[in-house]
C-alpha positions as CSV (number, residue, x, y, z in Angstrom):
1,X,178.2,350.4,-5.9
2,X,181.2,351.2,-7.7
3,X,181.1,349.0,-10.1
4,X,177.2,350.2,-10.8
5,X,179.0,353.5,-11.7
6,X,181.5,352.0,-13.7
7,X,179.2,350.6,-16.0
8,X,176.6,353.0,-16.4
9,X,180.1,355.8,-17.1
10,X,180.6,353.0,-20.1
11,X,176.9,353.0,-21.3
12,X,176.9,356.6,-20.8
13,X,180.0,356.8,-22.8
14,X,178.9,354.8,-25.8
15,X,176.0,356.6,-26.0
16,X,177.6,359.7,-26.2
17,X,179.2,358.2,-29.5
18,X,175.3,359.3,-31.0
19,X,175.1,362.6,-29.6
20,X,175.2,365.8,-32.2
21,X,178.3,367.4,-30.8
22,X,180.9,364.3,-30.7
23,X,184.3,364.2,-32.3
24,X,183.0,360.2,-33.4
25,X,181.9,359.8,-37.3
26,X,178.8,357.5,-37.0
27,X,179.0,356.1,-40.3
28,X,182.6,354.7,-39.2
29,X,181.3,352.9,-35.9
30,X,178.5,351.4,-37.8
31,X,181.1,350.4,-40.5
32,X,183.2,349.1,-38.0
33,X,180.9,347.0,-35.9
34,X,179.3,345.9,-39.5
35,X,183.0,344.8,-40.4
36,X,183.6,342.6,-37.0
37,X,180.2,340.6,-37.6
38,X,181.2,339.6,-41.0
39,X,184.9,338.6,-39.4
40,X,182.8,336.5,-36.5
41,X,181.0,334.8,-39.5
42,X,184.1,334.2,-41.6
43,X,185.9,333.0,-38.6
44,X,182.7,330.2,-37.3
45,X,182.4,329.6,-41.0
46,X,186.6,328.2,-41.2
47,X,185.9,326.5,-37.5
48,X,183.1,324.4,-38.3
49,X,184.3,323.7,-42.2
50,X,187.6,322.0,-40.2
51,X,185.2,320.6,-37.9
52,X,183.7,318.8,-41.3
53,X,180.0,320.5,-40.5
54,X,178.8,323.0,-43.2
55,X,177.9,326.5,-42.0
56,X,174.6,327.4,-43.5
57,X,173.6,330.7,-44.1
58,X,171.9,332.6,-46.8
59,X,174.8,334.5,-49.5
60,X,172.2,337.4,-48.8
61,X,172.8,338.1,-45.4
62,X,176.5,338.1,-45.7
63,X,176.2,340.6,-48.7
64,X,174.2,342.5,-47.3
65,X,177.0,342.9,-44.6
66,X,179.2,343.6,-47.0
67,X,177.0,346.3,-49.1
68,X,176.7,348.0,-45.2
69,X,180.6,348.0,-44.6
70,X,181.5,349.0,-48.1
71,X,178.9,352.1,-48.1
72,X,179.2,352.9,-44.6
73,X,183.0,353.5,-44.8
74,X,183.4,354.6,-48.4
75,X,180.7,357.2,-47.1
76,X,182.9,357.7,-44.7
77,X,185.7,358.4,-46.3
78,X,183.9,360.7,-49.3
79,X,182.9,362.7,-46.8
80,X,186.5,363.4,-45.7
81,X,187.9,364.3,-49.1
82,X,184.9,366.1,-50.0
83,X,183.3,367.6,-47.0
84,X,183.8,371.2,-45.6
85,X,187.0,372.4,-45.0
86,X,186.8,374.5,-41.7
């Protein structure tokens, strides 16, 4: 049982991260995460081209990752040096 409540307080947890009144910027978690798939395929792309195999995958996908990453953070960031000062 308490383990039940352990993970439903970290679901609960991450989806406060969506909520209006957070201290989280969105556009940076959606960055992030964007950022660590495109790392995951970098890094099976260097294993399996020392393994000799060729990683195929369409140049689309993983600029398409990229255009996310780059606009979700540089978003991000604009609306830091831009935004409201309170």
């Amino acid at each position: 049982m308490k383990l039940f409540n352990y993970v439903k307080n970290k679901i609960m947890g991450f989806a406060s991260i969506f909520k209006d009144d957070n201290s989280w910027n969105e556009k940076t978690v959606i960055g992030f995460m964007s950022f660590a798939v495109m790392t995951v395929f970098a890094a099976a792309d260097i294993i399996t081209g020392i393994a000799g195999k060729s990683l195929v995958i369409q140049d689309t996908i993983f600029n398409s990752f990229v255009i996310i990453t780059v606009s979700a953070l540089g978003i991000a960031e604009a609306g830091k040096i831009f935004g409201s000062k309170k």
